[in-house]
N, CA, C and O of each residue as an XYZ file, in Angstrom:
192
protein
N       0.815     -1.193      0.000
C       0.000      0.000      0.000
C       0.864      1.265      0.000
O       0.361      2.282     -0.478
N       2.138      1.312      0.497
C       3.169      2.701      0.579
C       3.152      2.518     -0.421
O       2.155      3.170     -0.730
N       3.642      1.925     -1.660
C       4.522      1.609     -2.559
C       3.386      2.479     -3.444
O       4.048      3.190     -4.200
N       2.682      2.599     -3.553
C       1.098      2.765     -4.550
C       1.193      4.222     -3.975
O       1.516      5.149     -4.718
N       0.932      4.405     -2.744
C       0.542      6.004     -2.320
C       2.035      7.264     -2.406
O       2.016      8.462     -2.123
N       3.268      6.359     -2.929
C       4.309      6.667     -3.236
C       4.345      7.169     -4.271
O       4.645      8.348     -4.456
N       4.055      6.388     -5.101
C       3.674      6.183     -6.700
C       2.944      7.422     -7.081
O       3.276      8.050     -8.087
N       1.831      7.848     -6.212
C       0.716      8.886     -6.250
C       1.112      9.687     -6.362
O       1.069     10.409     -7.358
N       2.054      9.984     -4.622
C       2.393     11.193     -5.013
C       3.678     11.470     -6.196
O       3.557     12.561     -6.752
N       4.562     10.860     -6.533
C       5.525     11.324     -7.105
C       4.583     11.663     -8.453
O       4.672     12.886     -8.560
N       4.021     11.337     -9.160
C       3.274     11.325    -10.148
C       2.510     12.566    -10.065
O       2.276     13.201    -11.093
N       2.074     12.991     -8.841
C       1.240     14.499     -8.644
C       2.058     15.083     -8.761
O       1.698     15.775     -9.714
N       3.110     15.434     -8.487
C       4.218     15.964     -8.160
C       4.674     16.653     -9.778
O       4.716     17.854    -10.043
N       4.968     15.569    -10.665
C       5.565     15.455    -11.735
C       4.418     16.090    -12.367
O       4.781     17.052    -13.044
N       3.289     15.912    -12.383
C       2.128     16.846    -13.147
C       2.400     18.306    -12.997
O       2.776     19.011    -13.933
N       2.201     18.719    -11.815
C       2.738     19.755    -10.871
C       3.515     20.318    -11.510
O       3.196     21.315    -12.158
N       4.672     19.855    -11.497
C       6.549     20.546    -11.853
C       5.927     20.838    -13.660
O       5.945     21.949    -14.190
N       5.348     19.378    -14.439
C       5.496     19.758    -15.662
C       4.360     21.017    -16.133
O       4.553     21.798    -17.065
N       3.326     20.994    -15.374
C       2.542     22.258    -15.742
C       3.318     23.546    -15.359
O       3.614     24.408    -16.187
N       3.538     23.592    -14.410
C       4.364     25.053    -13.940
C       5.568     25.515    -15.236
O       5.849     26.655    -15.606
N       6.092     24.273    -15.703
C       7.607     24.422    -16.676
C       6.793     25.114    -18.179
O       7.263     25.915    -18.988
N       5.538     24.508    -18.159
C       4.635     24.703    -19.247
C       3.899     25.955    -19.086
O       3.498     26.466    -20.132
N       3.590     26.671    -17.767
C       3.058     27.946    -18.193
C       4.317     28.964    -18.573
O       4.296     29.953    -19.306
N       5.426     28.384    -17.822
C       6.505     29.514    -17.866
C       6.924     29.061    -19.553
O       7.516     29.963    -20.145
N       6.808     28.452    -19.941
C       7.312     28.295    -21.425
C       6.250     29.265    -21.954
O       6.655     30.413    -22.137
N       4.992     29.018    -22.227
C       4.251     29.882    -22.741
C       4.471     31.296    -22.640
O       4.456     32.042    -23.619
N       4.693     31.697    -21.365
C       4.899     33.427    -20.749
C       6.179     33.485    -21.465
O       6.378     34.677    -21.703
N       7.101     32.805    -21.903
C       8.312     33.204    -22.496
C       9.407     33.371    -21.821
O      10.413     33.978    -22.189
N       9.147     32.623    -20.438
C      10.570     32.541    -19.499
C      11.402     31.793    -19.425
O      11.118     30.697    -18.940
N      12.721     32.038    -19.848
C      13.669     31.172    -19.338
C      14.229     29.501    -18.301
O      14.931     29.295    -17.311
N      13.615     28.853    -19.030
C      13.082     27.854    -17.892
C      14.772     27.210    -16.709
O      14.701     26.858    -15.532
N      15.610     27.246    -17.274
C      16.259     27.246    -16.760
C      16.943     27.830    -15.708
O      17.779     27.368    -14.931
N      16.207     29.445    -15.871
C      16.458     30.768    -15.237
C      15.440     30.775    -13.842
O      15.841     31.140    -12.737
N      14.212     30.355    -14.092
C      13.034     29.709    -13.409
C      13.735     28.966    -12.429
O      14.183     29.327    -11.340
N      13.753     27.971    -12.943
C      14.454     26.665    -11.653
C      15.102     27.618    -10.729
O      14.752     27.998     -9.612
N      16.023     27.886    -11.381
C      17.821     28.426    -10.391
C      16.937     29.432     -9.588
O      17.409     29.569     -8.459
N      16.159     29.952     -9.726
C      15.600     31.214     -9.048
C      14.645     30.531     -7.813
O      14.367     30.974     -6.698
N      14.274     29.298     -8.471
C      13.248     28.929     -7.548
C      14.260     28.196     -6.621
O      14.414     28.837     -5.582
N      14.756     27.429     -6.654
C      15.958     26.471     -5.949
C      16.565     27.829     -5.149
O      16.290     27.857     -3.950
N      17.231     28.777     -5.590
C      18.037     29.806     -4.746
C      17.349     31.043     -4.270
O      17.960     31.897     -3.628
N      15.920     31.162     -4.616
C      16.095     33.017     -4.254
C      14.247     32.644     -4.220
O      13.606     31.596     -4.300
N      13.949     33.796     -4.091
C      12.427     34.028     -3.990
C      11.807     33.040     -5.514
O      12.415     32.957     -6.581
N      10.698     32.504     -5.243
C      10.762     31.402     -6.419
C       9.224     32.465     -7.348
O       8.278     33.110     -6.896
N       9.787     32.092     -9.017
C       9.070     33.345     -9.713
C       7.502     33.371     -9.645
O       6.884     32.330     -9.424
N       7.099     34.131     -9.767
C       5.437     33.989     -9.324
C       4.904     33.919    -10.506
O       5.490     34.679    -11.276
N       3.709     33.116    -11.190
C       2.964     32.926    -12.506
C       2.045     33.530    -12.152
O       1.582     33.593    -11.013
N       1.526     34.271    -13.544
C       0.100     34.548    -13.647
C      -0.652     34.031    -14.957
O      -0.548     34.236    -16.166
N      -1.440     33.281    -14.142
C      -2.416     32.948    -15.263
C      -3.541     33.185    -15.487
O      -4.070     32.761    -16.514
């Protein structure tokens, strides 16, 4: 039963990360620039 609710979340997770990478592609941001900002400093805010 962990193994499954593990599964869940990493998978929400990965939806998560890939939508966020996907609005910032659309807005025209730097996705690489994104990460490092989010990992080190105030993380960038979307508007959608």
């Amino acid at each position: 039963m962990s193994q499954i609710l593990s599964n869940y979340r990493s998978a929400h997770a990965f939806v998560r990360i890939r939508g966020c990478l996907s609005t910032l592609r659309k807005q025209g941001v730097p996705l690489l620039s994104a990460l490092q900002a989010t990992l080190h400093g105030p993380p960038l805010l979307l508007s959608f």
